[in-house]
C-alpha positions in Angstrom: 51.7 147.4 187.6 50.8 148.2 184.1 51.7 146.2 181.0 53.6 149.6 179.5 55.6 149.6 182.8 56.5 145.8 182.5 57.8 146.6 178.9 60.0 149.2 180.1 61.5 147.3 182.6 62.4 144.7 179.8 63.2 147.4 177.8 65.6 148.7 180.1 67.3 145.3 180.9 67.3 144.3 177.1 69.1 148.5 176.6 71.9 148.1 180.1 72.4 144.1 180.1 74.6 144.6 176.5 76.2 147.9 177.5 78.3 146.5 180.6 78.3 142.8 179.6 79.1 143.0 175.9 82.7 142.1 176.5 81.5 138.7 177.2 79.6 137.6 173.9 81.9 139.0 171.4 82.0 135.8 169.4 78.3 135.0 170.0 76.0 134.5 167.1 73.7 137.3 166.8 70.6 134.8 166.4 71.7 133.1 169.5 71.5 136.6 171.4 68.1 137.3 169.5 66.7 133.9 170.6 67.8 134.7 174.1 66.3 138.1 174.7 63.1 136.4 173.0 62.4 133.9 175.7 63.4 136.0 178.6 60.8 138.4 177.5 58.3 136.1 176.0 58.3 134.1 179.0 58.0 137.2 181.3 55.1 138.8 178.9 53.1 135.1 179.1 53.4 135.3 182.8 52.1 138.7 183.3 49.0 137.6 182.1 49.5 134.7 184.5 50.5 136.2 187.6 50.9 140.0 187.3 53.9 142.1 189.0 55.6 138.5 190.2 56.5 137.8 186.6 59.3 140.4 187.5 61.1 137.8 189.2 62.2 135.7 186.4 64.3 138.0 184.7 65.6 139.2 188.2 66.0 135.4 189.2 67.8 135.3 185.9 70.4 137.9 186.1 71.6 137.3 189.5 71.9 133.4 188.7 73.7 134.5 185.6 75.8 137.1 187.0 77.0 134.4 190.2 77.4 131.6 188.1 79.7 133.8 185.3 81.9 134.8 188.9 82.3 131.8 190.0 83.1 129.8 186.8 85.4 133.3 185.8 87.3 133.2 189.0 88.1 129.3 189.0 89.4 129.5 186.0 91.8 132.6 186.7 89.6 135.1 184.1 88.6 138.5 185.6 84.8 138.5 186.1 83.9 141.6 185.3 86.9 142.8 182.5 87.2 139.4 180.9 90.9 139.5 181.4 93.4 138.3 180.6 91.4 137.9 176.9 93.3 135.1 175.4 92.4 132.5 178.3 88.9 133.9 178.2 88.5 133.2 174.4 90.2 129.7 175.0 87.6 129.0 178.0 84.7 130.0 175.9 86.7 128.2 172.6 86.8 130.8 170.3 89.9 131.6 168.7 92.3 133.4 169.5 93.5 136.9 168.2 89.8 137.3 167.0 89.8 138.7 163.5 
């Protein structure tokens, strides 16, 4: 694997991750997303150099730990996992307020 294909693949995660997910960090800081999306692929970048085509894993490790613990912590506390309904217990889960402005 090339280094142009690696950045694509981050590329592509950083471009669908937002699109169906969104719904969930309405209220997040922008600078906390920023500083996220920089150490997923700033650690995934250092270990390509490290390790090659394997660094793929952490972001795919990532995800799909993300993605199970978000259903499992949505579902116990009665929130849809993938629409984020209903939206007023979700914002009181996450402890935003509630209409949001």
């Amino acid at each position: 694997m090339s280094f142009t294909t690696l950045l694509l693949f981050l590329l592509a995660i950083q471009t669908i991750g937002p699109t169906f997910f969104h719904r969930f960090a309405t209220e997040v800081s922008p600078w906390l997303l920023l500083a996220k999306w920089i150490f997923i692929q700033g650690l995934t970048i250092t270990l390509f150099f490290q390790i090659g085509a394997w660094c793929l894993l952490v972001p795919g490790v990532m995800l799909t730990l993300g993605i199970g613990l978000h259903t499992v912590v949505c579902i116990k506390h009665g929130i849809h996992p993938f629409r984020a309904t209903p939206r007023a217990r979700y914002y009181a889960f996450r402890g935003w307020a509630w209409p949001p402005e």
